[in-house]
Every structure is written in structure tokens, then in C-alpha cells.
C-alpha positions in Angstrom: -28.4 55.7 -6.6 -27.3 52.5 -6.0 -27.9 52.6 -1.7 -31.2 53.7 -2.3 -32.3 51.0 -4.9 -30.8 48.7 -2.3 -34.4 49.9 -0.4 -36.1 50.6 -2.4 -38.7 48.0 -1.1 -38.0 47.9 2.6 -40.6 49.6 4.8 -41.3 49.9 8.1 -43.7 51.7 10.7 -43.1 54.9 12.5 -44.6 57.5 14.4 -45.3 60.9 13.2 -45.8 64.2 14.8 -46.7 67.3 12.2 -45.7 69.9 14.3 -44.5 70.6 18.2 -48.0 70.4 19.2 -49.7 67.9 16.5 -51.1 64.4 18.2 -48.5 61.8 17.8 -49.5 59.1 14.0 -48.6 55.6 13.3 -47.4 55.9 9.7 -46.0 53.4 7.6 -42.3 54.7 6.0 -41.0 53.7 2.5 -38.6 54.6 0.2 -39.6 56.7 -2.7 -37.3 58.5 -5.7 -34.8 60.0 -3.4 -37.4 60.8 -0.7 -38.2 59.5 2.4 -42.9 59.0 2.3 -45.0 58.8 4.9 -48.5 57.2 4.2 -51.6 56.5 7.2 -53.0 53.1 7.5 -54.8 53.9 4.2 -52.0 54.1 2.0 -52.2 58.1 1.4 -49.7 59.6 1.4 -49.1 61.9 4.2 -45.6 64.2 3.2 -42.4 63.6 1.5 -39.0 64.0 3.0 -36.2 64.8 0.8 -33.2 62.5 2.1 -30.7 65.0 1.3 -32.4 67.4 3.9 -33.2 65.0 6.4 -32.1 65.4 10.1 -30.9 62.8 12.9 -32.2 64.7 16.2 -30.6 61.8 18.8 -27.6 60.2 16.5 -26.9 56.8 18.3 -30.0 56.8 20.4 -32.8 53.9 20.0 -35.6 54.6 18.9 -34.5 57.3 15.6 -35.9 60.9 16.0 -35.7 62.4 12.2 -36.6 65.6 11.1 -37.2 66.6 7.3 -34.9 69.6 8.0 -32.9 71.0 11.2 -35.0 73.7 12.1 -38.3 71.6 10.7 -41.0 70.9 13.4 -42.1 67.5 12.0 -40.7 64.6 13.8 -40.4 61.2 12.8 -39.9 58.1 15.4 -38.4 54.7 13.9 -37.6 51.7 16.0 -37.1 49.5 13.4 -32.9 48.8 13.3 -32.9 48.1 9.4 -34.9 51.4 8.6 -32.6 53.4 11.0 -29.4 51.8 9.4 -30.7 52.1 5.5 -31.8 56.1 6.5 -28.7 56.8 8.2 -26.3 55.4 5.0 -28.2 57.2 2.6 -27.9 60.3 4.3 -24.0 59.4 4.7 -23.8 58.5 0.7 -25.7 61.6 -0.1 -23.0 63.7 2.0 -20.3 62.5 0.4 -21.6 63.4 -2.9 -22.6 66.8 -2.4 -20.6 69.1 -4.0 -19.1 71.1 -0.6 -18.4 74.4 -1.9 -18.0 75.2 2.0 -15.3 73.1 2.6 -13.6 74.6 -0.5 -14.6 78.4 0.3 -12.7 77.5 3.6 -9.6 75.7 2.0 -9.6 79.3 -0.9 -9.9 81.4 2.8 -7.4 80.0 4.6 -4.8 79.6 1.5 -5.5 83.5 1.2 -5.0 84.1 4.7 -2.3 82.7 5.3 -0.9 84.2 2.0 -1.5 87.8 3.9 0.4 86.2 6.8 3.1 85.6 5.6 3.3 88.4 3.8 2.6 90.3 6.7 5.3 88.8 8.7 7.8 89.7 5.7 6.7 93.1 5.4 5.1 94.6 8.8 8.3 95.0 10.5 10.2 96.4 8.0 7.2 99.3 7.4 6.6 99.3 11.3 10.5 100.4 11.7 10.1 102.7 8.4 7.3 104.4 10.0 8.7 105.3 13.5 11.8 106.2 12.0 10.2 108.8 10.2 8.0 110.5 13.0 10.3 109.7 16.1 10.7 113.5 17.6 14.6 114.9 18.0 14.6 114.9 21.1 13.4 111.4 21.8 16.2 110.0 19.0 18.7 112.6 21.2 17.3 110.5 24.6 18.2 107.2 22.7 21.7 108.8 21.3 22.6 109.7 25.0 21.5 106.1 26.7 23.1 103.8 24.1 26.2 105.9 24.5 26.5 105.3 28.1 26.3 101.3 27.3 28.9 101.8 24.9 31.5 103.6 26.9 31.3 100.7 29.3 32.9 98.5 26.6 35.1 101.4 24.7 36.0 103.9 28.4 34.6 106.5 29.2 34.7 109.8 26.8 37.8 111.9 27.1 37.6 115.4 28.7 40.6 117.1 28.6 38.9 120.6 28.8 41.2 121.7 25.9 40.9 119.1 24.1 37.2 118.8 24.5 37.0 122.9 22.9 39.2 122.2 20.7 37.1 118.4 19.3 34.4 121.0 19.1 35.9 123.9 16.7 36.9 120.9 14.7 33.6 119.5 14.7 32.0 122.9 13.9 34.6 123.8 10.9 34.1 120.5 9.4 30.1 119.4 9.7 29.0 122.7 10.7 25.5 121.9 12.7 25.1 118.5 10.5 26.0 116.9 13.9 25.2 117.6 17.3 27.8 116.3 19.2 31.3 114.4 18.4 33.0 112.6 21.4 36.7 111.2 21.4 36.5 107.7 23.6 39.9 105.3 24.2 38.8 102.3 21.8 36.2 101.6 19.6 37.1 98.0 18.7 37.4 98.0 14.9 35.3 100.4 14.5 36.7 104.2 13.6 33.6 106.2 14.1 30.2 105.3 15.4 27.4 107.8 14.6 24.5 107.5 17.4 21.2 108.9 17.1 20.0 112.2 18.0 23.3 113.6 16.0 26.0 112.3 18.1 29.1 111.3 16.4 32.4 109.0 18.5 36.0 108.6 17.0 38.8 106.1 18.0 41.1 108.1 20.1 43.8 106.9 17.4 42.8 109.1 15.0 43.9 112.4 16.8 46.7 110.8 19.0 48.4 108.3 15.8 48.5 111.2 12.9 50.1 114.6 12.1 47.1 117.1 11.1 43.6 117.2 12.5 42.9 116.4 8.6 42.3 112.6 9.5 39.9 113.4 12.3 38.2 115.6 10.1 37.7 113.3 7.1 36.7 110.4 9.1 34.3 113.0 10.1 33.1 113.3 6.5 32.7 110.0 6.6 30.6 109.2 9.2 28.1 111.8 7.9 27.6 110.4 4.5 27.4 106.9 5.8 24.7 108.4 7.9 22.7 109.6 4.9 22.7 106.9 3.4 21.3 104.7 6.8 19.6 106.7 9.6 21.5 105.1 12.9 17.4 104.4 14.0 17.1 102.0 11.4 19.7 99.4 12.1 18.9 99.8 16.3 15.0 99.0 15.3 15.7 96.5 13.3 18.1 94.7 16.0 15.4 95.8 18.6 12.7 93.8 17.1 9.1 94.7 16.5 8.0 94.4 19.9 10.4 97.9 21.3 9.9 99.3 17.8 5.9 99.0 18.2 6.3 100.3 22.2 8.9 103.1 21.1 6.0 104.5 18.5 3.2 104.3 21.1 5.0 105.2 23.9 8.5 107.3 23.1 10.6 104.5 25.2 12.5 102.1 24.3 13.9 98.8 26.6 17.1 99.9 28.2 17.8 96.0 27.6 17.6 96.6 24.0 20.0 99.9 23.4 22.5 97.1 26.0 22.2 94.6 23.7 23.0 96.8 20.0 25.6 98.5 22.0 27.5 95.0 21.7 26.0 94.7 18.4 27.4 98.5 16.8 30.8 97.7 18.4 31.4 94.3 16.3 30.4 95.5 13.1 31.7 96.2 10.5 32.9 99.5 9.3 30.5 100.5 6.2 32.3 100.7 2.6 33.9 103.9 1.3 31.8 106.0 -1.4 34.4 107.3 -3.3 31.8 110.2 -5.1 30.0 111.0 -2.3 32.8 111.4 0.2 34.6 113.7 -2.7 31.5 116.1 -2.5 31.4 116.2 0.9 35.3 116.8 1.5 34.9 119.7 -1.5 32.3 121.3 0.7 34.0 121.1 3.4 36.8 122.7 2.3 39.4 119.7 3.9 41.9 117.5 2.0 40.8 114.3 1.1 44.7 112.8 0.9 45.6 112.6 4.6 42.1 110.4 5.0 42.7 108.3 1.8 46.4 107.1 3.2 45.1 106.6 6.8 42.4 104.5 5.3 45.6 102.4 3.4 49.3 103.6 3.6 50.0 102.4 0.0 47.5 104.4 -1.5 46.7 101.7 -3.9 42.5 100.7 -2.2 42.1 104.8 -2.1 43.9 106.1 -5.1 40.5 107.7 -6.9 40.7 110.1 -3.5 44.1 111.1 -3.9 44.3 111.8 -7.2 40.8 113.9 -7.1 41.4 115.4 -4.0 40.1 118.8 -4.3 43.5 120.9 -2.8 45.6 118.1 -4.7 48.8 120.5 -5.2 47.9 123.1 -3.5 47.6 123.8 0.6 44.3 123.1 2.0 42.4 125.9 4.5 44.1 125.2 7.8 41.0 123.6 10.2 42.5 124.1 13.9 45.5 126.4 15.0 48.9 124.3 16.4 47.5 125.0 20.2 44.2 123.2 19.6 45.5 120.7 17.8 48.0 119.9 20.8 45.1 120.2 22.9 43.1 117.5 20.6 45.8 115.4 20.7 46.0 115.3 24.5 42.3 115.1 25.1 42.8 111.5 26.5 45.7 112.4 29.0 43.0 113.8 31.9 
């Protein structure tokens, strides 16, 4: 080592303590083959210090307290400048050469970690919103349904009521989903939306799609509509996501949600966008529900031409479809904004 052979003959005395409570030793201090020796005044050698392993107890303090090791109990005093300097850059040149395998165990770790961090941030909310989606209780997704429809009706009105109208929304509800949906409501304007599905089961048309067409077979399609699209994306999912983790993580350990939050999406489910048609799947669903697809497929587009596939495979193509309300209720559905 090049440092050390710059020492290799300086020397220098010192004073030596063996242990905590060892009498104190003048002892001369020279360099040996990458070791620090002690000798007495007889020239015996006393111990050897390995320079790697050696210790600065005061660093910067006159006169130099070393120790072979950290947790050693000899001691070593030097006063001499030159000694403390040529001890001190050894120890420094040794350092740097030392393989640190700590430093590079930490650089490995934190690459890692940080890996899971970021993968973390990526994936946790997603699986957080997955997971409370799938054990949230009825009734709490029903308590959700009911607030964010209040938020919503202050930006579309209030729900019509018409007591005729509201019996007769509900025969067509029931003739066309059955119990697949709790509730459907009939509110003054939806922005550009035709139907919203809510959670907890709760389904709301554009008032235009009883009080602009001819048969109650346009409500009822768009009826259809809504609950495929809703198959295909619980309503939780898209308000958790828009929520952020922090409500989705309170709704799971809690059951509430920030009113501030359901607000917020409210705004959010009225400017977007209506989901795309599934021809197929919308074809089942009208075939099980025993209700003409064509009346739907030309309120979606008067020409015909974007919904043709439903027309031409519309299940009572030809033929009359089941009737789904009598003239009174249908009327009465029609009027259910008037009150």
C-alpha cells in the first residue's frame, strides 16, 4: 500500500492502557505490515493493531485516543501530529478500499423497495376498490344509491310524482327488469345522459323518454340498457375510483362514505358520457324480456343506419310484441312530470 510505505519508518511515542482498569505505558508506536505495533522501552513487542480495525475515540481532539476495535478496551494516546495524521489517512485509504457490501445491500434494498412502491401505488387502489366492492352490504350500497340521488336531483329537479304516473313507472319497471332493479325514477333532465343507474339498484330516466315517444317500448328498452351496462360495471366501481382511496379505505372500515365525495361524482355521473351500445347483449336481454328492440334502436338514431343489427334481429321483427302497460298507464307515464 502505497500510504503505508510512505511510514513505514516514522515512529513516535504513546501511551498505552490494556484494559479500562490497566496502569497507563509509555510505548513507542511504529508501523508494521498493515498493523499498527506497540513495543516497551525494550523493544518487545507489546500487541498489534490491525489498521483496518482501528478506532478514533475523540476525532479532531489533541492528543489521539485509538482503540484497536470500537468496542475494544485497549486505548492508545498519541500526541505526536505526524503519527495522528499518517494513522488517520491510512485508516481513510483503507475505507475506501473496502469492498462495502453494506452500502450496496442498501442501494439492492431500497431499489427493491421502492420497486414494491411503486407497484403498490399502481395496484393498491385498484384491489382496495375491488375488495370493498365485493363485500359492501345491500343495504349500505342502497344508503349510498339514496344520498347521491339527492345530490343529483339538485342539478337534474326533483323526481316526478304524479301518483299515476309514479304506479304506472313501476308496472313498467316490474314487466320489464322484474326485481333486477330496485327502484326506477323519472327526473326533468339528465344532461346528456338518458339513464343513470345508482347503487343499491336504483335506476333514473330523462323525462324525454316517456313524454317525446309513442309506446312505453323506448322507456323500456333504455331500461334494458341500463341493466346490461350495469353488468358489465357495478355503479360502486366508477364512485370509488372517483372517491379516491382514502373514502374507499373509510367506506370498508367504517360503512360511510364523505357526503363531499357522492357531491362531487354527482357532477361527475352527469357529464359523462353515455356507455356504448352492446348490440348482442342488449338483443338477449330484450328477448327475455319479451319487448321490441325496434322502437329503442330508432330512438337511439332516427335513420336506423348506427342501430340497424337491432332492427333487423329484433326478436317480434314482423310480428306484434306483448303489450307492456295498458293506454291508461301509459297516459299516466307520460304525465308523471305535470304534478
Amino acid at each position: 500500500m502505497t500510504a503505508l510505505k510512505d511510514y513505514d519508518r516514522l515512529e513516535s511515542s504513546g501511551i498505552w492502557r490494556e484494559s479500562a482498569e490497566a496502569q497507563r505505558k509509555d510505548v513507542g508506536v511504529t508501523f508494521g505490515d498493515a498493523s499498527l505495533i506497540l513495543k516497551d522501552h525494550t523493544e518487545t513487542a507489546l500487541t498489534h493493531w490491525s489498521l483496518p480495525a482501528i478506532h478514533r475515540v475523540n476525532p479532531g481532539k489533541r492528543p489521539a485516543l485509538f482503540k484497536p476495535a470500537e468496542d475494544a478496551d485497549e486505548e492508545l494516546e498519541i500526541d505526536d501530529d505526524e503519527m495522528i495524521d499518517a494513522v488517520e489517512k491510512i485508516r481513510k485509504t483503507i475505507e475506501k478500499r473496502r469492498p462495502h457490501t453494506g452500502r450496496l445491500r442498501l442501494a439492492v434494498s431500497t431499489a427493491i423497495i421502492a420497486a414494491i412502491a411503486a407497484i403498490g401505488i399502481m395496484w393498491l387502489p385498484q384491489a382496495l376498490v375491488r375488495n370493498t366492492v365485493a363485500v359492501l352490504p345491500e343495504s349500505t350500497r342502497l344508503a349510498i344509491g339514496t344520498t347521491l340521488l339527492g345530490h343529483l336531483t339538485r342539478l337534474t329537479g326533483d323526481t316526478c310524482r304524479a301518483t299515476l304516473g309514479t304506479t304506472a313507472l313501476s308496472r313498467l319497471k316490474t314487466r320489464t327488469l322484474q326485481s333486477k332493479l330496485r327502484k326506477a325514477y323519472i327526473v326533468p333532465e339528465l344532461a346528456n345522459r338518458d339513464t343513470l343507474t345508482l347503487p343499491g339498484r336504483l335506476l333514473l330516466l330523462d323525462a324525454t323518454l316517456v313524454e317525446d315517444h309513442d309506446s312505453p317500448d323506448v322507456a323500456a328498452g333504455f331500461m334494458l340498457k341500463a341493466l346490461t351496462d350495469r353488468r358489465v360495471a357495478d355503479p360502486m366501481t366508477p364512485l370509488l375510483e372517483a372517491a379516491g382511496t382514502k373514502s374507499t379505505f373509510r367506506l370498508l372500515t367504517t360503512g360511510q362514505i364523505d357526503d363531499a365525495a357522492l357531491k362531487s361524482y354527482a357532477e361527475t355521473l352527469l357529464a359523462s358520457a353515455e356507455p356504448e351500445l352492446m348490440p348482442d347483449t342488449l338483443l338477449a336481454a330484450f328477448k327475455s324480456a319479451r319487448v321490441s328492440a325496434t322502437p329503442f334502436a330508432y330512438a337511439i338514431d332516427v335513420t336506423g343506419e348506427r342501430t340497424l343489427n337491432l332492427i333487423e334481429a329484433d326478436p317480434y321483427r314482423g310480428s306484434d310484441a306483448p303489450r307492456l302497460l295498458s293506454d291508461g298507464d301509459w297516459i299516466s307515464l307520460q304525465a308523471i312530470c305535470t304534478e
